[in-house]
C-alpha positions as CSV (number, residue, x, y, z in Angstrom):
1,X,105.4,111.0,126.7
2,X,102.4,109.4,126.2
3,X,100.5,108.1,129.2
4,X,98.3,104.7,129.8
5,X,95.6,104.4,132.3
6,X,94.6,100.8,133.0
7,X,91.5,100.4,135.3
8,X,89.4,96.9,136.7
9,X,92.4,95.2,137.1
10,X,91.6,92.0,139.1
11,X,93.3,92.1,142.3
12,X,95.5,89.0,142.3
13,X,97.1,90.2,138.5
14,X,97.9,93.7,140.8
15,X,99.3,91.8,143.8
16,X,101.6,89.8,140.7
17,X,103.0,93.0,139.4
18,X,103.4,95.1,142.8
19,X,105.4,91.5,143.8
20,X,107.6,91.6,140.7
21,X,108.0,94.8,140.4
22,X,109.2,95.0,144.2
23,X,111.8,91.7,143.4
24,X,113.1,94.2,140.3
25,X,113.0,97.6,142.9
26,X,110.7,99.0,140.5
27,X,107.4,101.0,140.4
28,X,104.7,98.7,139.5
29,X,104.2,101.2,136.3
30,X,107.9,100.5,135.8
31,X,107.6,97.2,136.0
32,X,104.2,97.2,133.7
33,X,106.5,99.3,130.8
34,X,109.5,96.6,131.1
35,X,106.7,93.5,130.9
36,X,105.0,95.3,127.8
37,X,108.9,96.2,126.4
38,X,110.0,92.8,126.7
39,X,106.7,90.9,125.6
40,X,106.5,93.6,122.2
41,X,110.2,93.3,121.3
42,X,110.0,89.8,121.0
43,X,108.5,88.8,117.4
44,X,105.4,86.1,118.2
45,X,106.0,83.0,118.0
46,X,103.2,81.9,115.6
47,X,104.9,84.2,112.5
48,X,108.5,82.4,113.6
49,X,107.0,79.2,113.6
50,X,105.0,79.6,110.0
51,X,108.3,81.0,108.8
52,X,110.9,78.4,110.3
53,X,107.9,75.8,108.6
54,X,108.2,77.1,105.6
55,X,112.4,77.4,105.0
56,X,112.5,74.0,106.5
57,X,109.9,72.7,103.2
58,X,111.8,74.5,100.5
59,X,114.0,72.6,98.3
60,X,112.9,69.6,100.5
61,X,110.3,67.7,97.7
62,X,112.4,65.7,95.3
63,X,111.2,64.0,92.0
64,X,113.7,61.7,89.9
65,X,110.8,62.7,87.1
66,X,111.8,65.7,84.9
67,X,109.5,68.7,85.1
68,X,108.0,68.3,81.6
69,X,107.5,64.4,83.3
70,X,105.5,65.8,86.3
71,X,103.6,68.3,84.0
72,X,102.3,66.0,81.8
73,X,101.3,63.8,84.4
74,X,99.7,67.2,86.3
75,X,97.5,67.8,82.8
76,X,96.4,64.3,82.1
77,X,95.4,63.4,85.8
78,X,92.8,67.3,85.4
79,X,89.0,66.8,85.1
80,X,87.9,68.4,81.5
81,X,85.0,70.5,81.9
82,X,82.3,71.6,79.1
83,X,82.0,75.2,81.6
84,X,84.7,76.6,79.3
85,X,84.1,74.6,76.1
86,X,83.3,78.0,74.2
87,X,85.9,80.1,75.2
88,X,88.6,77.9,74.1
């Protein structure tokens, strides 16, 4: 097993852990393993949230146009530009 060495740890985060790991009747390196277990297992909540935003948008944008409608009106609303003019 692979083992983790953690120095400079500011005194009131140490007296935290040795507190909850007494109120669990663990080690405070057992209780440091079952914080990091617990806080890695979980996915992060930024990548749930950007997912859940994104299958709560699909499907929900509704046109009565048809698509050859909304493409038409896509093409004719675009800026022409003489950049290209000789590669067309």
């Amino acid at each position: 097993m692979a083992v983790l060495q953690v120095r400079s740890i500011d005194n009131q985060l140490y007296a935290t852990l040795a507190r909850r790991a007494a109120l669990d009747h663990r080690s405070i390196s057992q209780e440091v393993i079952s914080i990091l277990k617990k806080h890695l297992s979980t996915p992060e909540p930024r990548f749930a949230d950007t997912t859940n935003s994104f299958l709560e948008m699909c499907g929900c944008w509704e046109d009565p146009r048809e698509a050859e409608e909304i493409v038409t009106e896509i093409r004719n609303d675009r800026q022409s530009t003489r950049r290209f003019k000789d590669v067309f």
